[in-house]
N, C-alpha and C positions, 0 to 999 in steps of 0.2 A: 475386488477384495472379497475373503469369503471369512464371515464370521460364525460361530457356533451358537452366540446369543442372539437373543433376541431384542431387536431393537429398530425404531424406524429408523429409514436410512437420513441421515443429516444431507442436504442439497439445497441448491438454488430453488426457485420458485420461479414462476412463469415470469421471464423480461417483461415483459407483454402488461405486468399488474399495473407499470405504472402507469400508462395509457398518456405520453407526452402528447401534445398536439405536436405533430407532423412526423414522427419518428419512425425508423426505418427505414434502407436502404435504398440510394439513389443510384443503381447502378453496379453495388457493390455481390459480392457471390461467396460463399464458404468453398464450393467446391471447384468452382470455374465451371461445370457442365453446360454443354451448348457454346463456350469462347474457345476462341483460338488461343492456342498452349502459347503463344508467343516465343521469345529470346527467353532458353531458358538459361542460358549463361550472362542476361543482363546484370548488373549489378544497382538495383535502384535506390536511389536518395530520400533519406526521412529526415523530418523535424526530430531537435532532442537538445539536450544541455548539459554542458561538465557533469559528470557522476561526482557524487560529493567524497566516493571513499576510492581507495585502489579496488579492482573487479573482483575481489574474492565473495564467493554465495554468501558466507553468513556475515559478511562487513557491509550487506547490499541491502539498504533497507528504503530506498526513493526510486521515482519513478525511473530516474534517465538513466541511473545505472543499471536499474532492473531489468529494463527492457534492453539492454545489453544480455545480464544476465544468462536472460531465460532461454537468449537464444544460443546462448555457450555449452549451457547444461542441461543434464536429463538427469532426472531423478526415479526412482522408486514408483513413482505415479504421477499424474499429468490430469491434468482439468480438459477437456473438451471443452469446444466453441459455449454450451448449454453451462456449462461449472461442472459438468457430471466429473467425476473422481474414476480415473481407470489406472490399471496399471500398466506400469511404463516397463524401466527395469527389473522390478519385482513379480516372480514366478505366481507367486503367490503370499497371502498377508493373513496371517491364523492366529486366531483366540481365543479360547474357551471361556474367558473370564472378563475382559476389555482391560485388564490389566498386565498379563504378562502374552507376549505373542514372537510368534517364530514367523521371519523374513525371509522368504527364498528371492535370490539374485540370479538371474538369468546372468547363464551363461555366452562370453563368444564375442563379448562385443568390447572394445577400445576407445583411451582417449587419442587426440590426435597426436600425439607423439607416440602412438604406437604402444603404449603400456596398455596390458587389460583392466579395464573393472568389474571387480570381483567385491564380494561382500567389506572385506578389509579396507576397499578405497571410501565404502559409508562408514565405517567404523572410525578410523582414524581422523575423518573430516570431522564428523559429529564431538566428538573426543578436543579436536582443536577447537570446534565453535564454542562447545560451552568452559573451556577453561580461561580463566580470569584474566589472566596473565597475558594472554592472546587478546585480548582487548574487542572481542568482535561483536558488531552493533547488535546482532539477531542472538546472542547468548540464550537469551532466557527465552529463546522457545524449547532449548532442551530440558527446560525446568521439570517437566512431569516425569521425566527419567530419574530412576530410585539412584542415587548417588549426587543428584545436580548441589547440592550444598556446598560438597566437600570440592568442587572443580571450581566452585564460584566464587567462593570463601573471600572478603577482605577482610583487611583490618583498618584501625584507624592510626596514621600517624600526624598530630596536631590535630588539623579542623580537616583534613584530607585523608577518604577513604584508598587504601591502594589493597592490591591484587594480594590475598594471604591463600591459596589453595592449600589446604590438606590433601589430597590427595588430585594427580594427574589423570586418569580418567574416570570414566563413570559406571559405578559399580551393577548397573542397570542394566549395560550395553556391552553384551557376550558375543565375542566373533568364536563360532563351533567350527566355521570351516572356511575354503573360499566363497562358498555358496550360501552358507545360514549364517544370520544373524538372532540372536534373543533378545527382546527387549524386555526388562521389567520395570514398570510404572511406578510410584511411587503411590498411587493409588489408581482403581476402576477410570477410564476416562471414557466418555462418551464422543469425542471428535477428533481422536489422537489420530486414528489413521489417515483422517482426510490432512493432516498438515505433510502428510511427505510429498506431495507437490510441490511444495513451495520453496524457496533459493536457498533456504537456509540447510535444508538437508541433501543437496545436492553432494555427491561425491568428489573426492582428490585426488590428482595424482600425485605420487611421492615429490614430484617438483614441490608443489603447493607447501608441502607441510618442512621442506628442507629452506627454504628461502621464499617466507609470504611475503615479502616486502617487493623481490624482484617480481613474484608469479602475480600478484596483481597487476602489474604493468600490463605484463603480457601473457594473460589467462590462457592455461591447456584446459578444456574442456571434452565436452563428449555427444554435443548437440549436435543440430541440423547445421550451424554455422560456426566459422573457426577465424580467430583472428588471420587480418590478410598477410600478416608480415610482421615482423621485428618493428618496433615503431608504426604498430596502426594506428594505434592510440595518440595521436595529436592533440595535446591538451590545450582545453579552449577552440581549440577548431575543429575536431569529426574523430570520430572510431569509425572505421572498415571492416567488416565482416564480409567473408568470402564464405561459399556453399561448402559442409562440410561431405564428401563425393563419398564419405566411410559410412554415414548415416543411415539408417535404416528402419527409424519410427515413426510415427504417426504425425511427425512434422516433416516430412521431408520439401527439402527446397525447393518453390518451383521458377525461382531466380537462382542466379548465380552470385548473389551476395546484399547487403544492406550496407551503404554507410552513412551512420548518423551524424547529420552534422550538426555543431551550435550556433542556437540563435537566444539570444537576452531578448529580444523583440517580438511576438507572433506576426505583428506588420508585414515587418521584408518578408519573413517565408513566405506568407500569406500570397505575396506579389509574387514571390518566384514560383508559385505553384501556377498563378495564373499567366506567367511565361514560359511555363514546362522548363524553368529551372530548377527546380525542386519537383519530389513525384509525389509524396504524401506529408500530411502534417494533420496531426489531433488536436494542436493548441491553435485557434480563432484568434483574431484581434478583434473586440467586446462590437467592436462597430459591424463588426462582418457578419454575427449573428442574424442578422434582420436583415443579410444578400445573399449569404451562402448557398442557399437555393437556387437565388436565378446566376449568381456570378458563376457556379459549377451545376446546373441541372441535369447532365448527369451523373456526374463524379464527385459525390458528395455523400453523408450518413448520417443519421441522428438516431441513437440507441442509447436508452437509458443502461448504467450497469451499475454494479454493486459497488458503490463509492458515495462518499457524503465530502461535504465543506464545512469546515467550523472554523470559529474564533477560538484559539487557546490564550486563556491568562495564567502565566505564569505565577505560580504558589510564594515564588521568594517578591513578590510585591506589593510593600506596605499597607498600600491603599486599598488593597483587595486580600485582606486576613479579618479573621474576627469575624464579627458581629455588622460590625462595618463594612467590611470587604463583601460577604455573601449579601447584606441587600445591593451592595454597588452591582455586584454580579447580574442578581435578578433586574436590578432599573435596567442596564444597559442591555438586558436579554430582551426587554420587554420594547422597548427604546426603539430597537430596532424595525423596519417595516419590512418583513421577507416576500410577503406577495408582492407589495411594490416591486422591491430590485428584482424578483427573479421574470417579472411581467415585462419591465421597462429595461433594466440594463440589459436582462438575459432572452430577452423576446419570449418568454415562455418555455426554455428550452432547460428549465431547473424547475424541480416542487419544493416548495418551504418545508423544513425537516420538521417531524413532528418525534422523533426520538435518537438516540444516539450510534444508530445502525442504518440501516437498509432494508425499504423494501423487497429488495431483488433476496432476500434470504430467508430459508424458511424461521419460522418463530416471528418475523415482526409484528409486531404492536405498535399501531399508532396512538393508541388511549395509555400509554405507561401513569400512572401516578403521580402528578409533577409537571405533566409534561405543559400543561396551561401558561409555564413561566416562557412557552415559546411565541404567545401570542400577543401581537402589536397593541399596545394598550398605553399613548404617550403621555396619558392622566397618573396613571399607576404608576409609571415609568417612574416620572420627575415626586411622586410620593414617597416612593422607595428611594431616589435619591439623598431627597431631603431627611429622610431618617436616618441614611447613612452618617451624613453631615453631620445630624444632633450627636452621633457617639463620634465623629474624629472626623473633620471638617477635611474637605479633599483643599491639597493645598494651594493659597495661593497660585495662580498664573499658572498653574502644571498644564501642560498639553500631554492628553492621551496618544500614544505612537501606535500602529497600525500597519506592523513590516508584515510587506507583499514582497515575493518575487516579479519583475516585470517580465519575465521569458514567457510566464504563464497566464497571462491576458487578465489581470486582478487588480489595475487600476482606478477602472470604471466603478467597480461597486464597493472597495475600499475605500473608495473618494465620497459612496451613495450613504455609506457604513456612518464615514465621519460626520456629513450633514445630518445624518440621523441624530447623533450623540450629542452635535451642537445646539440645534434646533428642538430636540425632545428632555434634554437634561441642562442646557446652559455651558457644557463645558468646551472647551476647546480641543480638537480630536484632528487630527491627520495624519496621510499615509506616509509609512517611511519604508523607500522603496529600496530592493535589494536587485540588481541586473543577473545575480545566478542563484539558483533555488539553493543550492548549495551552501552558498554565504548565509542563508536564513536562516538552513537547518544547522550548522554549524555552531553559530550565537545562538540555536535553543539550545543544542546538546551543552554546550560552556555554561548554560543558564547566565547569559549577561544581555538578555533582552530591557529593553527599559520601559516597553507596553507588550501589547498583546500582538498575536501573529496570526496569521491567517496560515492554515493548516488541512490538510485535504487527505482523506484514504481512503486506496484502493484497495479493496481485499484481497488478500494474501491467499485463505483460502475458504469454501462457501460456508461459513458458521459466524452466528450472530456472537459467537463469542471472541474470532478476530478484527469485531469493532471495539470488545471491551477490553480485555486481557491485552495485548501488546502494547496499547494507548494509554491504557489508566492503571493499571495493579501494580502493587509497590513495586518500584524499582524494576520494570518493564521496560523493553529494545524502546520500544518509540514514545514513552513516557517522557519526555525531555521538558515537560512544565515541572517536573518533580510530586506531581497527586500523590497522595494516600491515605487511603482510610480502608483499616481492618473489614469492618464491616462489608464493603464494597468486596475486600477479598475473599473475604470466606465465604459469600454468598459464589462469586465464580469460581472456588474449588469446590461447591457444592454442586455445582450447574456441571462441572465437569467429569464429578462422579455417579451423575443421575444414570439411572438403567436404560432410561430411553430419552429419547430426544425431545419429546413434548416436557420431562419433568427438566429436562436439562434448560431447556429454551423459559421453563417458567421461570427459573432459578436464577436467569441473565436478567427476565424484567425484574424483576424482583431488586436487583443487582442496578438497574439502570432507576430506580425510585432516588436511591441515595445519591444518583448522580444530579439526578435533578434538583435535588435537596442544596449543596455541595457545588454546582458548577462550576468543575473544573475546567472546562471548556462550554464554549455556546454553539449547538448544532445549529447550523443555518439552514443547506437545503440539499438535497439529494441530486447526482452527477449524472449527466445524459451526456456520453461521448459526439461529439461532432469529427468530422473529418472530409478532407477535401483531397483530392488529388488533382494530378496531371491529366495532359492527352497522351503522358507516356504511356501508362500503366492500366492495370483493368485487374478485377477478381480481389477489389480491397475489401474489407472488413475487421470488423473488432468482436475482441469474445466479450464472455459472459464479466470479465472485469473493467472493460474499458481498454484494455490494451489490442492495439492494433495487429492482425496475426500477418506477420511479416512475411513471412514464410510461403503462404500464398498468393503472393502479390506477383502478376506477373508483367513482365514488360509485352508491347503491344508490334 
């Protein structure tokens, strides 16, 4: 991308900062150089779990439909193995001001149904994702587009907000030709262009926008990979991806397809990798941490990436409002022992969060203002308790709930979590387990949780402000505890109108003070990918987010 301003560039930061004991590749390769190309028509088998939405890019906001997703579509630009930001479909990305910029769209290239994409197929997708009425979960990352208001617009009838748009698209997002697109900002943004990577701004083809109910069934896309057939998609039991033979980018296939199967367990896969019934899998069973090494020594990975784990409480819960609510917050933040679990359940393969982002991103601060309320102190803890109590007494018999998904290997330290709460505060606390990630995020989005949830994200794209903005700003795609506070927002439209990146990244801690103030969520501890394979397969690895690049994997 080529700018006219001046500004440092926003990026990842070296993987490498967080210095995990034993991390990095067992075997695995980015490029394959020096292996045998193997079957390159094999089709090999991953770990994954029901997508919570039908496949469309901006309805796609979790892990296991994403990683569908991504391998469906191409976008405007593309993250490298590193996070570096290049471009994909875009000729070129120009601004004289970081606020209004012209999009050139490479020519020549199709989805697989043979339609081209042209500037028009980003426009009209963009146009569906953020209007109201469309219902789609990643809306509001088109919000810094001048018109996002009037596309978004509800009203209220009774105690329920529904869809009111004044106008249908966005007065921002100018189609000049097949080739150009204009965007105008609704104000300067400093990280705007790094999000055209990411699912939500992927392009359409006119199927999509004539019938989205059928087209997420069965996604046309324009990636490396293309649904295998009419009915790939086996709900509850796998999606099939075949190599798409039209492809021609910087991901091209070096198998001849992926299909994901589900598992509610990381166990059995676990087992069927070590009976080369399965080929690859990201999600551990808690126990396997502390074999992985010798059970696969040399088909195996441990890479820190730009991901964190937290505790979300939910804002509509009595016992955690007020005056009362925020010191329960802090007892139980403090309550907690994060060196212990990530030492003991996690064998060292997590560091205890010390802010509400990622080291792997440039801008982090581990000293944020606040941030002390993450440290194990079970004197303090049951102090802060007890003052909670003196203003509104927790009630009788109540047991704290602690929904995990069990597909994702989170029973062990949800279970480490409760003994915490019990033993450090006197209350009664255990996990309430959900078998698809799905069903969890579901009950947040409804907001009919009746504790807290355990809650995890992987970056969308490399800025310390897609830990803050999607998760917490009013009324944000993955806000589903309901937070807000002004104050919190105006600081990240400030952070997003900084001239450069250092006053932008000041602007987010600044921004993450009140979080600490406020915890809306409790940051636990930051994500280091693991992964195992088969003796089928060889040339595995994961990028700069933790997602596994499929793409290169090649059968043996």
């Amino acid at each position: 991308m080529r700018f006219t301003r001046t500004s440092k560039a926003l990026g990842i930061v070296a993987i490498a900062a967080l210095a995990l004991t034993g991390c990095g590749a067992g075997g695995g390769s980015n490029d394959g150089a020096g292996q045998s190309a193997g079957d390159p028509n094999k089709v090999i088998t991953a770990y994954s779990n029901e997508p919570q939405n039908p496949l469309l890019p901006a309805n796609t906001n979790e892990v296991y439909g994403g990683r569908v997703v991504e391998l469906l579509f191409e976008g405007l630009t593309s993250y490298d193995p590193s996070g570096k930001s290049v471009n994909a479909l875009a000729e070129s990305i120009e601004s004289p001001d970081g606020q209004n910029y012209t999009i050139k769209v490479k020519t020549g290239t199709k989805f697989t149904n043979g339609e081209e994409v042209t500037a028009k197929s980003f426009v009209d997708a963009w146009n569906f994702a953020a209007l109201s009425t469309n219902a789609q979960a990643n809306s509001s990352f088109f919000q810094s587009i001048e018109g996002y208001e009037a596309v978004s617009a509800t009203a209220k009838e009774g105690d329920t907000e529904v869809p009111a748009p004044t106008s249908e698209t966005l007065s921002g997002l100018v189609l000049k030709d097949d080739s150009t697109i204009e965007v105008r900002l609704a104000q300067p943004e400093a990280d705007w262009p790094l999000r055209l990577g990411y699912v939500a701004f992927m392009p359409l083809p006119s199927a999509a926008l004539a019938d989205p109910k059928a087209y997420g069934e069965n996604p046309v896309g324009n990636g490396p990979y293309k649904m295998a057939k009419e009915g790939a998609w086996q709900h509850d039991s796998q999606i099939e991806l075949v190599k798409n033979e039209d492809y021609s980018g910087s991901r091209e296939a070096k198998n001849g397809g992926v299909t994901f199967r589900f598992y509610t367990d990381p166990a059995p896969a676990y087992t069927d990798i070590q009976a080369n019934n399965l080929d690859v899998t990201d999600v551990l069973p808690t126990n396997a941490l502390q074999t992985y090494t010798t059970d696969f020594p040399e088909n195996h990975l441990n890479k820190p990436y730009a991901g964190n784990a937290t505790l979300n409480i939910p804002g509509y819960l009595p016992e955690f409002q007020g005056e009362a609510g925020k010191l329960r917050r802090q007892a139980i933040s403090k309550a907690i022992n994060r060196d212990e679990i990530t030492k003991v359940i996690f064998s060292g393969t997590r560091i205890p969060a010390k802010d509400f982002t990622s080291p792997a991103v440039d801008g982090y601060n581990e000293n944020v203002e606040g941030s002390d309320v993450l440290k194990f102190d079970a004197a303090k803890a049951k102090e802060l308790w007890e003052q909670a109590d003196a203003i509104s007494p927790w009630p009788a018999g109540k047991t704290l709930q602690l929904a995990y998904n069990t597909d994702g290997g989170n029973k062990e330290w949800i279970d480490a979590v409760a003994n915490n709460l019990k033993n450090n505060l006197g209350i009664q606390a255990e996990g309430q387990a959900f078998a698809k990630f799905a069903e969890l995020l579901d009950l947040r989005k409804s907001k009919t949780l009746p504790g807290f949830a355990r809650a995890g994200w992987q970056a969308d794209y490399p800025s310390l402000y897609n830990f803050l903005g999607p998760l917490l700003r009013t009324g944000a795609s993955a806000n589903y505890e309901g937070y807000s506070n002004p104050e919190f927002d105006k600081l990240l439209n400030e952070g997003l109108a900084a001239k450069s990146t250092d006053d932008a990244n000041a602007k987010f801690t600044e921004a993450q003070e009140i979080l600490f103030q406020d915890l809306p969520n409790l940051p636990l501890w930051y994500q280091a990918r693991q992964v195992v394979w088969s003796q089928n397969v060889t040339n595995v690895d994961s990028g700069w987010k933790g997602v596994i690049l499929y793409h290169n994997i090649t059968a043996k």
